[in-house]
N, C-alpha and C positions, 0 to 999 in steps of 0.2 A: 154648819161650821166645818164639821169633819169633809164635806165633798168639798168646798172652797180651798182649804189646807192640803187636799188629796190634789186635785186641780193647779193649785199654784207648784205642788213638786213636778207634774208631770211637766209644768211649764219650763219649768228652770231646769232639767234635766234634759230635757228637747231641743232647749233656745242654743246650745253652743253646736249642737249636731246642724240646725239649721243653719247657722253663721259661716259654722264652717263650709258647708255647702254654695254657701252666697260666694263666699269670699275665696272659693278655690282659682286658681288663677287658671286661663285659658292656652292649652298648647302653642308653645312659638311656635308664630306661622313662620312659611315657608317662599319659596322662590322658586318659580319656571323663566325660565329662560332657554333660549337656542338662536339659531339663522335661518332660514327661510332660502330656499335653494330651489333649483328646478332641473329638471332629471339632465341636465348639459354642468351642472354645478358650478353654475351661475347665481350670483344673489336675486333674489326679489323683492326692492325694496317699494315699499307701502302696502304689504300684504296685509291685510286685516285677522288679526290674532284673538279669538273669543274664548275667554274660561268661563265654564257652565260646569255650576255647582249642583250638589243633590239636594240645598237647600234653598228656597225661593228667598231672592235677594242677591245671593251669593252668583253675580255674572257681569264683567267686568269685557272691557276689550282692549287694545294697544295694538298700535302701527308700528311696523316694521320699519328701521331708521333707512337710512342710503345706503348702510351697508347688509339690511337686511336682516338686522340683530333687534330682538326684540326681549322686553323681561317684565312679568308682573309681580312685583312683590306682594308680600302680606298674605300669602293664599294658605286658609284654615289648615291648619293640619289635623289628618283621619276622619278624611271628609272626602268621598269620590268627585273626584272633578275629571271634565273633559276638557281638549283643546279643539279648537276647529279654527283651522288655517285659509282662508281664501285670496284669492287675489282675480283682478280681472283677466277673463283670457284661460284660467285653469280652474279645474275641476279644485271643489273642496276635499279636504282632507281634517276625518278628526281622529280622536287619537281614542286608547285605550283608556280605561279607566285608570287615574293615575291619584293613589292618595298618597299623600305626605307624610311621612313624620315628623316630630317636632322641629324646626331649627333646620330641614335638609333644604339641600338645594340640587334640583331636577334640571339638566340641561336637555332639552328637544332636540335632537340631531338627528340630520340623515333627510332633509325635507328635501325630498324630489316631489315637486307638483310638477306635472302634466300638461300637458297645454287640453282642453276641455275635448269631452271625447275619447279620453285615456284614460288608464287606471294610475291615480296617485299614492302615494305612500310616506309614510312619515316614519322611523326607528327612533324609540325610545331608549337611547342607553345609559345603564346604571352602575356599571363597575367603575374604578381608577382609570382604566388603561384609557375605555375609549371615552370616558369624560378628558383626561390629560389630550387625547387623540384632536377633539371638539378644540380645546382651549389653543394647543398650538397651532389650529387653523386660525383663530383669530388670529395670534400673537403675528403669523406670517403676515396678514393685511394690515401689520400696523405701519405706519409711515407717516412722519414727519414731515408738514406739511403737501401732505399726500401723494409727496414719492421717495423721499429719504426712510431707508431703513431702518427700522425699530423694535427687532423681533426677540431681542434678549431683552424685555421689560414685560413683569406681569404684574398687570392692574387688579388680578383678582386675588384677593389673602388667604383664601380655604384652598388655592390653586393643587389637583392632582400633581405628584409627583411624575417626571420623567420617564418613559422608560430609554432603555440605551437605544432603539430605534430612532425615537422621539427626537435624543440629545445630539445624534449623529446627520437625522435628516435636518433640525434646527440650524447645523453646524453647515449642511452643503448650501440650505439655503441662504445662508447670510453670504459666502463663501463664491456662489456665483451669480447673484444678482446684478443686474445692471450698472445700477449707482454705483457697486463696490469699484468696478472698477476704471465709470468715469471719477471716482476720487483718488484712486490709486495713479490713475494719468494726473491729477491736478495736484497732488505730495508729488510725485516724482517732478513735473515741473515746477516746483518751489526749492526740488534739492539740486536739480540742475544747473536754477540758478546762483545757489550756493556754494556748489561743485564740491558736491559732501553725497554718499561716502568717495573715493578718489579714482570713481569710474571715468573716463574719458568723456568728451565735451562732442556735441554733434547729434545726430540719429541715434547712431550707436549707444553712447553714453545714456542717452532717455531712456532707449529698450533696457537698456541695467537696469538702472534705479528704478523703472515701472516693473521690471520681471522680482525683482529683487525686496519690495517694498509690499509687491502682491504674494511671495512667497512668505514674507516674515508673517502678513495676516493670517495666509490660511492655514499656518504649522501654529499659531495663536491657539486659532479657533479650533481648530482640529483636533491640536493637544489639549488644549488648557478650555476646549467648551466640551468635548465630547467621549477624547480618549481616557483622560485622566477621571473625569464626574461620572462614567459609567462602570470603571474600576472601583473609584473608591465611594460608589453612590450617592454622590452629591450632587445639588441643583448651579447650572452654569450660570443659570438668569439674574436678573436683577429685580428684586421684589421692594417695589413702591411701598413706601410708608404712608404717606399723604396725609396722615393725622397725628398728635402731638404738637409741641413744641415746637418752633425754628430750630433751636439747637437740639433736640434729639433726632429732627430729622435730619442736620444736618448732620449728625457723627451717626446716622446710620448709612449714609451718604458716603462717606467718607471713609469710613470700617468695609466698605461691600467688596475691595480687591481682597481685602482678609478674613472676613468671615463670611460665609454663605451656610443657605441653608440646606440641610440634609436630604434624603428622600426618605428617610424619618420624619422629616419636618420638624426638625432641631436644628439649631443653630449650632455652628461647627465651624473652625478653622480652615481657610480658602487653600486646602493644600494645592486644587485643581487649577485655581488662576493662578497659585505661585509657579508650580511647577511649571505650566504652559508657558507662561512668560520666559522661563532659566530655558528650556526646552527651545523652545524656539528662536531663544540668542543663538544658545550652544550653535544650534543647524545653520546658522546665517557663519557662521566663519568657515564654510564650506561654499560657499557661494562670492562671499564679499571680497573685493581686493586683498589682496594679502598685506597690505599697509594698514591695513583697518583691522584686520585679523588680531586674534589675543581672548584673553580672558576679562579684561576692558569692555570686551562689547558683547559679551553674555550679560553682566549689569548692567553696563549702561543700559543697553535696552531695555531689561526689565526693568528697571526703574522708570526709564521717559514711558513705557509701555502700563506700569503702576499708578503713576503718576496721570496717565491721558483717565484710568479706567477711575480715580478720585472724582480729577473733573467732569467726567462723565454722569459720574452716581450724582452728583450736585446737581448739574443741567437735568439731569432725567428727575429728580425730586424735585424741583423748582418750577420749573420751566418747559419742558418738552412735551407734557400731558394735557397742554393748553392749544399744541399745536400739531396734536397727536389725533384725527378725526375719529376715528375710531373706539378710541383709547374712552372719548368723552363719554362714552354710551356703556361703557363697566363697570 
């Protein structure tokens, strides 16, 4: 009786150390992701992407989309995994032993594959800078029905912060792309034919309102995406909600010309769009007829300029992520 009585304690004194043992919960996995490039940094898309685990079971693979972007969630964390990158035509590429910690997320960048017969290589980078470095490479290819510019919207929510490099080359390249300024000819032909602001009518008249219309953007963007957010370290972009409500995503929609987020990654008062906006009236009455000239056309502009960046956050939370190719696969 005495060993059954001895036996049952050791039982019951065991049983929660085993329980708890059962029942501990398993590290949040993790995320690999990158682009598939080739030593001309060019995409490569349908690359074939394999992770190989140190544990049998654990090996999975995924194809690289059209743009060459590839991602496998769920991957164990503190568990050595490998990547190995192929494609037809190039030499394989695998990667370092790459373990996770809990909840991170690994971007693979830097894939120059080879054409076969060469030495290929792939850089793993792990800091801010050239994670943010990776992310605004995408944000550059994003386009709206795949050639309308899109590069001030980020689909990703952990997204590195900025640096003023970053904020400044963001800023040239929206500033000289093509579309900017076949749209900049199609507003100036809609003011011309409104005969607004009270430039002369003709050739003449167009070359205003096109030099005129393309300056107010790029003292915009310049002030109000790069000079002022690198000053007072704030993010110029616009950061997708895409979950919620209707209406919270619409008042965060609506909120994004006056609050943006920090390079804290806090939410913080849009000093940098307001200022850009006042910024860039002021300079336009150096330019503009002197009939249009005044303190008039500091707000108005920033207002019709506040007012475009509202409807904008609406269309980009709604609407534009559907017709964004790119954008689909973040």
């Amino acid at each position: 009786m005495l060993k059954i009585c001895t036996l049952l304690i050791c039982v019951s004194l065991t049983a929660p150390a085993i329980a708890q043992q059962v029942d501990a919960p398993e590290p949040q996995p993790g995320t690999i992701s990158g682009t598939v490039v080739d030593v001309n940094n060019d995409i490569v898309p349908g690359a074939t992407v394999a992770l190989e685990g140190s544990i049998p079971g654990e090996h999975r693979v995924a194809t690289a989309n059209d743009n060459g972007f590839f991602e496998l969630h769920d991957v164990k964390a503190e568990i050595p995994f490998h990547v190995t990158i192929s494609a037809d035509g190039f030499l394989n590429w695998t990667s370092p032993t790459i373990i996770l910690t809990p909840g991170q997320t690994v971007i693979l960048t830097g894939s120059k594959l080879t054409i076969a017969g060469a030495a290929a290589s792939v850089t793993v980078f792990s800091s801010l800078n050239e994670i943010a470095v990776e992310q605004v490479r995408i944000e550059e290819r994003q386009r709206v029905l795949g050639f309308i510019p899109n590069f001030y919207v980020v689909y990703e929510h952990n997204a590195a912060p900025l640096t003023t490099k970053l904020k400044f080359s963001l800023a040239l390249k929206a500033d000289t792309d093509p579309v900017t300024f076949l749209g900049v000819g199609f507003l100036a032909g809609i003011d011309q034919g409104a005969n607004t602001p009270d430039y002369s009518q003709g050739a003449k008249g167009y070359g205003q309102r096109m030099g005129a219309l393309y300056t107010n953007g790029f003292t915009d963007i310049m002030i109000g995406g790069a000079i002022l957010p690198s000053l007072l370290h704030q993010d110029p972009r616009y950061f997708y909600q895409g979950t919620g409500s209707t209406t919270s995503r619409a008042i965060h929609a609506l909120s994004s010309p006056f609050v943006c987020r920090g390079d804290n990654g806090r939410w913080q008062p849009n000093y940098s769009s307001i200022g850009g906006d006042l910024a860039s009236g002021a300079i336009s009455n150096a330019y503009f007829p002197s009939t249009n000239r005044g303190p008039s056309l500091v707000f108005v502009n920033a207002a019709i300029t506040t007012a475009g960046r509202m409807a904008n956050g609406l269309i980009q939370e709604f609407v534009l992520r559907k017709f964004t190719p790119i954008a689909k696969d973040q």
